[in-house]
C-alpha positions in Angstrom: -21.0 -2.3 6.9 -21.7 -2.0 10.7 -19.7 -1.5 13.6 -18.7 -4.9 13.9 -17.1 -5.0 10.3 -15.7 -1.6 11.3 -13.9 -3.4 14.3 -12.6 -6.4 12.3 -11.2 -4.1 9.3 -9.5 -2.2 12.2 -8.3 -5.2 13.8 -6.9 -7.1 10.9 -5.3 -3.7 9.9 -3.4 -4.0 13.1 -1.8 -7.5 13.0 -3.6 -9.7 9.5 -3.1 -12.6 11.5 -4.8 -12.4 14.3 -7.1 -15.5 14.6 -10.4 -16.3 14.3 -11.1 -17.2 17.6 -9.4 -13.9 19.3 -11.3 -12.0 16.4 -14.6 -13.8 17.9 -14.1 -12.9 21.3 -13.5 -9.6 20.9 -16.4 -8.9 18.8 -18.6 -11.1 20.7 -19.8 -13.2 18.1 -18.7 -16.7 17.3 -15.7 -17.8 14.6 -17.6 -19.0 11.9 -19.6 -15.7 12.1 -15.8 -13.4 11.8 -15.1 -15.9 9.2 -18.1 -15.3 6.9 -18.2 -11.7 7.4 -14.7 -11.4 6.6 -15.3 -13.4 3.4 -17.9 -11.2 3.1 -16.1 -8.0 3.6 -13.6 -9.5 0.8 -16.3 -10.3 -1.8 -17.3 -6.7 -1.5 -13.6 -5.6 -2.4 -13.5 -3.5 1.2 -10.6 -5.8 2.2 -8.4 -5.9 -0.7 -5.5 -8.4 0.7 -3.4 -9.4 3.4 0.3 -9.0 3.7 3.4 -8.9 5.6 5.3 -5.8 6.2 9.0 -6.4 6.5 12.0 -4.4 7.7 13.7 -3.5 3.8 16.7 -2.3 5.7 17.2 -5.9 7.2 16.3 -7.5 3.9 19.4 -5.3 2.3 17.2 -2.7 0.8 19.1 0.3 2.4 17.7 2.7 -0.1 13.6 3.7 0.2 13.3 7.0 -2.1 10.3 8.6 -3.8 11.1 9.1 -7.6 8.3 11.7 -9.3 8.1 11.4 -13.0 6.7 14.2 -15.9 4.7 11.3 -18.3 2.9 12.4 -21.2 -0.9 10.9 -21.5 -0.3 9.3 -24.8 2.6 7.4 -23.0 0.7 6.5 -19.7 -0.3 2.8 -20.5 3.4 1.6 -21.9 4.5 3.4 -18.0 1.7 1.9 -16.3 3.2 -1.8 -17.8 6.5 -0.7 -17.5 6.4 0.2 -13.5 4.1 -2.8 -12.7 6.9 -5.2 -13.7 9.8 -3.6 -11.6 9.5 -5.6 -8.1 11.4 -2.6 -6.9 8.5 -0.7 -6.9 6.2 -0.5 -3.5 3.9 2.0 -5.2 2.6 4.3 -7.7 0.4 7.1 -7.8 -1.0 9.3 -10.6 -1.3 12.4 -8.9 -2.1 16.3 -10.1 0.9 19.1 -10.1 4.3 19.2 -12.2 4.7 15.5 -12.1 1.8 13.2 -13.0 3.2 9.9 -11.3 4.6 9.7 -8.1 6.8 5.9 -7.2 7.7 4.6 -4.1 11.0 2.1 -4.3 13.2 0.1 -2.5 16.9 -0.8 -3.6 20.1 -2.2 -2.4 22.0 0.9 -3.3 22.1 4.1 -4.7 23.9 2.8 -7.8 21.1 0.7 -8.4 18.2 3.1 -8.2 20.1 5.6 -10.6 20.0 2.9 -12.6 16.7 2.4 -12.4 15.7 6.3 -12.9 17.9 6.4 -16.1 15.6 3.9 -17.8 12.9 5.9 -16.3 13.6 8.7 -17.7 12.5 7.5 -21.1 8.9 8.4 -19.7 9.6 11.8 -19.0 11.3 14.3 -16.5 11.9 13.1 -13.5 12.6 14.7 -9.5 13.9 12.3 -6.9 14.0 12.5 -2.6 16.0 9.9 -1.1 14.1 9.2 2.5 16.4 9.3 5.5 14.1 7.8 7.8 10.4 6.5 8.5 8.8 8.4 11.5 5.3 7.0 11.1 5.5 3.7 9.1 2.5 2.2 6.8 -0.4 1.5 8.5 -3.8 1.5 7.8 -6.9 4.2 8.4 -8.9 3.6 11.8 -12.7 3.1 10.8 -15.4 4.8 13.4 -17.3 1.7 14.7 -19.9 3.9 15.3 -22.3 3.8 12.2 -22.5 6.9 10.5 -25.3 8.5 8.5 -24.3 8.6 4.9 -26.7 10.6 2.6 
């Protein structure tokens, strides 16, 4: 990866649709060379996917809260199926401490998401912290475009 794949990772993390062309131009390189290093950047798994963030309050999802859950290891792969099929779910993380999983959701109400924790809680323990608000919203990590010495 060189600095121009550095600049068009950082680029596309900023707005996924910005086009070829504008791509080109910024990089100094034609269109159909973005477009085969992005393919390229793809095939090598560095860019994962492309997506559209969304305003969940606006959508009716008035309630974003991080739900941490206390699952046993032999019970990890029924949870791992379990959370993958709830659309609620933005994200989960297996993490070290207290609790081993860590979920990011979104729902329509508070009656819905304790809901959702009490069929949860067939997994294990859980702690819950209901976000009041998003100061810095997702967004991706900034690559150096200058190339780095790796060892």
């Amino acid at each position: 990866m060189d600095s121009i794949d550095r600049k068009i990772i950082n680029r596309l993390q900023q707005n996924a649709r910005v086009s070829l062309k504008a791509l080109a131009q910024e990089c100094y390189i034609s269109p159909p060379t973005i477009s085969a290093r992005m393919h390229h950047l793809e095939q090598l798994g560095l860019i994962k996917n492309y997506y559209t963030l969304i305003d969940y309050k606006k959508a009716g999802y008035h309630i974003k809260a991080y739900v941490h859950v206390k699952v046993d290891p032999k019970d990890k792969l029924d949870f791992y199926k379990y959370i993958e099929s709830i659309p609620n779910v933005l994200e989960c993380d297996c993490v070290s401490g207290e609790f081993s999983m860590v979920i990011k959701v979104i729902f329509e109400s508070t009656e819905l998401l304790d809901s959702f924790i009490n069929l949860l809680q067939r997994f294990g323990k859980t702690n819950t912290q209901i976000v009041f608000s998003t100061p810095v919203d997702v967004r991706g990590v900034s690559l150096s475009e200058e190339k780095e010495d790796r060892p």
